[in-house]
N, C-alpha and C positions, 0 to 999 in steps of 0.2 A: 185937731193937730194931725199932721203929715205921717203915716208911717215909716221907718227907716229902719230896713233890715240888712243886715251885712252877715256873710256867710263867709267865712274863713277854711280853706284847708291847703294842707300842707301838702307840698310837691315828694309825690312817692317818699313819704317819712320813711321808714324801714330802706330803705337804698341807701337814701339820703344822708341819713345819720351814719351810716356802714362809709361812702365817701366821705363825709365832713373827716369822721374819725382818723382814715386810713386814706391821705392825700393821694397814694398813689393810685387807689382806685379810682378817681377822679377821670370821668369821661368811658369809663369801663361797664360792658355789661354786668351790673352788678345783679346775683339771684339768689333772695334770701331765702333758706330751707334746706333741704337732704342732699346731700351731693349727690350729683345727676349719677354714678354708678349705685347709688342705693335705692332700695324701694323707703318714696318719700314723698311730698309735695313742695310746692313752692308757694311760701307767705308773702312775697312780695318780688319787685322785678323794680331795676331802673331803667331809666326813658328811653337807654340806649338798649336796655334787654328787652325792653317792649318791642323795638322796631321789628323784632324776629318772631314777633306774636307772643313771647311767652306772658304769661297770665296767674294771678293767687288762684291758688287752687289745683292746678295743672301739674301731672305728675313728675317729680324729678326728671326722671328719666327723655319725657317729652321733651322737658325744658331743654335738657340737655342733647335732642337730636337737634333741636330748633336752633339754639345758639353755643354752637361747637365750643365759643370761645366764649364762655359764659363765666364770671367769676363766682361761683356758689361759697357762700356763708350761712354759716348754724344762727339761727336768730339770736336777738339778746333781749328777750321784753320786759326786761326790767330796764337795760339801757332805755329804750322806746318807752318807757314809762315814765322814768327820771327828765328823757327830754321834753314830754310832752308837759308835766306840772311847769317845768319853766317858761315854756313857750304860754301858755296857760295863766302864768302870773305877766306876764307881759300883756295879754289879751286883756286881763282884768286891771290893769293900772291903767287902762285906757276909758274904764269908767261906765261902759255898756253894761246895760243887762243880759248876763251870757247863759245860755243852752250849749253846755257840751256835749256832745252827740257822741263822739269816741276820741282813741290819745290823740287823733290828728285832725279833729276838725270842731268848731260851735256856730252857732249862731250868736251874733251881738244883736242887741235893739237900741239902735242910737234915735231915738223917734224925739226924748225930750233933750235932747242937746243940738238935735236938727230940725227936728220940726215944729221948733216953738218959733212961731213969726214968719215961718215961711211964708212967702208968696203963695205959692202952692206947691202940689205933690214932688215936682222934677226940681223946683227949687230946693225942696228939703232933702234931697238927694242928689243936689250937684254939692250940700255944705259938707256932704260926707266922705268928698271924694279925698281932701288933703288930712283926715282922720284917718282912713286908708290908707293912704301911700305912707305915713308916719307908722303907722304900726308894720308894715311892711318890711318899714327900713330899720327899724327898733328889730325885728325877728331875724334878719339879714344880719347886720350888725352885733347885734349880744350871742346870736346861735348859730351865723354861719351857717342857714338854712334857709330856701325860698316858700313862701307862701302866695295862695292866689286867693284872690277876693271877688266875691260879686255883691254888688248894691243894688237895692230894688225895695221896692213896695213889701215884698211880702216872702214868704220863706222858699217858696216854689219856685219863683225868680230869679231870688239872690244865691239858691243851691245851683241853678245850671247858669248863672253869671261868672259864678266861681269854678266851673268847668271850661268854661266858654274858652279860654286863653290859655294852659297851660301848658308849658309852667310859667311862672310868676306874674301871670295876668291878676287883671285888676278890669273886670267890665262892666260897667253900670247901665242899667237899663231904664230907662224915662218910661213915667207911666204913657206918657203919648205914643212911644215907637214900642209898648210890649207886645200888642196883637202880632202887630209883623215881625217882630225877632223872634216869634215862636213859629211860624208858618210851616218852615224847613224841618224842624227837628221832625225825627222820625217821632212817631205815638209813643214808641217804649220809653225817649225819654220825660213824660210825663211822670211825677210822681204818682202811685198807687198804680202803675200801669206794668204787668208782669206777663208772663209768656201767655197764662190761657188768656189771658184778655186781651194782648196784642193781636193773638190768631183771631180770636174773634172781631177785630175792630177790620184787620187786615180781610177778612172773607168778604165783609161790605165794599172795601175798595177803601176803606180808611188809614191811609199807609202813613198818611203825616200829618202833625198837628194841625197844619191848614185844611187840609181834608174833614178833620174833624170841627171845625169852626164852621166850613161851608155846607156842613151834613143838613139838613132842614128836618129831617126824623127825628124819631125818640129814638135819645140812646138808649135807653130802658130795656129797648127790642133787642139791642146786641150785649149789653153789660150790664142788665137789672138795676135794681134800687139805688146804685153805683153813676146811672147815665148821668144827671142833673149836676154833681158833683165832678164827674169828668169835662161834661162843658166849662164848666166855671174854669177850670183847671187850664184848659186848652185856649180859653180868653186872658189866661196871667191873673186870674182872681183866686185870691186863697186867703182866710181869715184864722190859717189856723195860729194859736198862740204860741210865742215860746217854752217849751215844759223847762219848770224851773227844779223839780222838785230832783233828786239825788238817788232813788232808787234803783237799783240793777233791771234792766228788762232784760224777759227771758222769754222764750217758748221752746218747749219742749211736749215730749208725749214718750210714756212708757208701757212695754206692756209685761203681764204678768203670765207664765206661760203655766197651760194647766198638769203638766209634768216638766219637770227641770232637764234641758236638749242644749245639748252642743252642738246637734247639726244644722250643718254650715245654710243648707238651703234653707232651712223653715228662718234662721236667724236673719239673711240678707234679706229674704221677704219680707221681714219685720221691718229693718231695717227702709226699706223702698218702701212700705207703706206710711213709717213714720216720717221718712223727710217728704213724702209728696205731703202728707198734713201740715206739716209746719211751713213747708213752701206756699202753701192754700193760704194759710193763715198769715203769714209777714204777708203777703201780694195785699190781702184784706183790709190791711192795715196800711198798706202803702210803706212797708219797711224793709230792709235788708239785715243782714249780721256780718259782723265780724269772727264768731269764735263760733267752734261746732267742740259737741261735748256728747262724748258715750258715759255711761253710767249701766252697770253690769252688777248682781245682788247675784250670790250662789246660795246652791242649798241649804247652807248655814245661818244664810241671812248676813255674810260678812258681805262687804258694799264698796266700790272701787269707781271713781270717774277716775277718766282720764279728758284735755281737749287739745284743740290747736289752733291758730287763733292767724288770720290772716290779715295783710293791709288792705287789699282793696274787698270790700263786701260782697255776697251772696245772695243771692235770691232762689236760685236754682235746684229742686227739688235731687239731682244728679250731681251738682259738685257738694249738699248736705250729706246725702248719701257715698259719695266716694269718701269724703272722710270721714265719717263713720267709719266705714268698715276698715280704711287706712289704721284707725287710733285702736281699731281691735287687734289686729292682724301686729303692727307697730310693738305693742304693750303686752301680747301676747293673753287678754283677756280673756279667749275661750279656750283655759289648759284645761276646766272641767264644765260639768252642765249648768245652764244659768236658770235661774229662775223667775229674773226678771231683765229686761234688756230695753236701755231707756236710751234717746238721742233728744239733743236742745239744741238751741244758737242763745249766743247772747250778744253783749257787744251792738247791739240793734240801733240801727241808724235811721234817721226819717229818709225815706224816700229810695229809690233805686239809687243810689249815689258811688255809683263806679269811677275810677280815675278816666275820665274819658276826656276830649281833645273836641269843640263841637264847632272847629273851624270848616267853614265852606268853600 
């Protein structure tokens, strides 16, 4: 039987939903997070605040040299929470096996409702295309929100199919033409491919996925135990499953300090040591996060997280660490000395899965 995977996400949800609600922002750089005269970040951007660069993560303030005329709003994630279960029960009346990955995107496996009888592979994924365009217009229609979809063989695929066009694309990749539709893409957008491994693939001269198909070495020599598995990847080959099961993933790291400090420098150090590890570790794994989370224990042993939770994901050892220290600084968590000072992400997504645009 023919695999068929479809890969769903939603066009800048967090804007999105902010316009559906409030018409007249409609076509407005919309910036969800701290208004740009406060010290604050920004959890999401619409397509029209993208144009100016602004970006999740990036400080209010930035946002707001960037685009003067920016409209800032205080998030509502339980709104974006309530949207997502509905858009969510629409996904699932459509009958696929789904992998939800976060509130604005899954994976479906239409493999036995397409790939039973197929002629072959690009057969069973041209049947998937008007199953597609119907759930499209089912989420347009009931939520008055756009979605973009990629079909493909396998989850690697059908995750940058679903970038490939947005917003509201819909682009399906035949197993015959995936070699050459990956050629272009730079290496980072490879899944499990993160900044020290992009440096190191880039020092050889491998700047784009096609570079890395026509390499005749082991990639062993530039990315360890990792190389065999990045070919695969760079030829559109991926066998990984969809994870079905419902538990929260996390990573995180805390450390214990051998006297209880409030100062600020030994704390940020911690801080920078902790998010380059968890940055190590999502790259490892080929994941990003959506939510970053302090957790601070004092003398007493009493115990305080606080997080903040972004639409477009992270990877980046330096936007972990910026909020960090944001959510301490925010919440005012070092009024006395800590005795333990922990940072996580959660919210973990497969793959580098940024809002990006992979038109040429």
């Amino acid at each position: 039987m023919y695999r068929v995977i479809l890969h769903l996400d939603m066009d800048a949800f967090f804007a999105s939903v902010e316009q559906r609600d409030r018409p007249e922002l409609k076509g407005l750089p919309v910036i969800v997070g701290s208004p740009s005269n406060q010290r604050g970040v920004v959890c999401a951007a619409s397509y029209e605040a993208r144009r100016f660069g602004v970006r999740s993560a990036m400080p209010s303030r930035v946002a707001g040299r960037l685009c003067p005329g920016g409209v800032f709003l205080r998030p509502r994630m339980e709104r974006y929470r309530e949207e997502s279960d509905a858009i969510m029960r629409l996904v699932s009346e459509a009958g696929p096996v789904i992998q939800k990955v976060s509130v604005d995107e899954a994976y479906m496996d239409f493999t036995e409702e397409c790939g039973t009888g197929a002629v072959d592979a690009d057969d069973a994924l041209l049947r998937a295309l008007p199953l597609a365009r119907t759930l499209q217009q089912r989420i347009r229609d009931s939520r008055g929100l756009t979605a973009s979809i990629g079909i493909a063989s396998n989850k690697l695929l059908a995750k940058m199919g679903s970038d490939f066009r947005k917003p509201a694309g819909l682009t399906l990749i035949p197993e015959r033409d995936k070699v050459q539709f990956l050629r272009a893409f730079p290496v980072r957008a490879l899944h499990g491919v993160g900044e020290v491994t992009e440096k190191a693939l880039q020092s050889a001269g491998l700047n784009t996925v096609g570079n890395v198909q026509d390499h005749t070495g082991d990639l062993r020599a530039l990315v360890g135990s990792w190389g065999p598995t990045l070919r695969r990847f760079a030829f559109g080959e991926d066998d990984r499953p969809l994870e079905l099961g419902d538990e929260v993933r996390s990573i995180s790291s805390e450390n214990t300090f051998r006297q209880d400090t409030e100062d600020r420098t030994i704390l940020r150090e911690c801080l920078k040591e902790q998010a380059a590890d968890i940055a190590e570790r999502m790259t490892r794994r080929g994941m990003s996060a959506q939510t970053v989370q302090v957790k601070v224990r004092y003398g007493d042993f009493s115990t305080l997280t606080r997080q903040i939770s972004m639409e477009e994901p992270m990877d980046q050892a330096r936007d972990i660490y910026r909020l960090g220290c944001w959510l301490l600084a925010q919440h005012r968590l070092v009024h006395r000395p800590l005795r333990l000072l922990g940072l996580g992400v959660s919210g973990l997504r497969d793959g580098r899965e940024r809002q990006m645009n992979f038109r040429w």
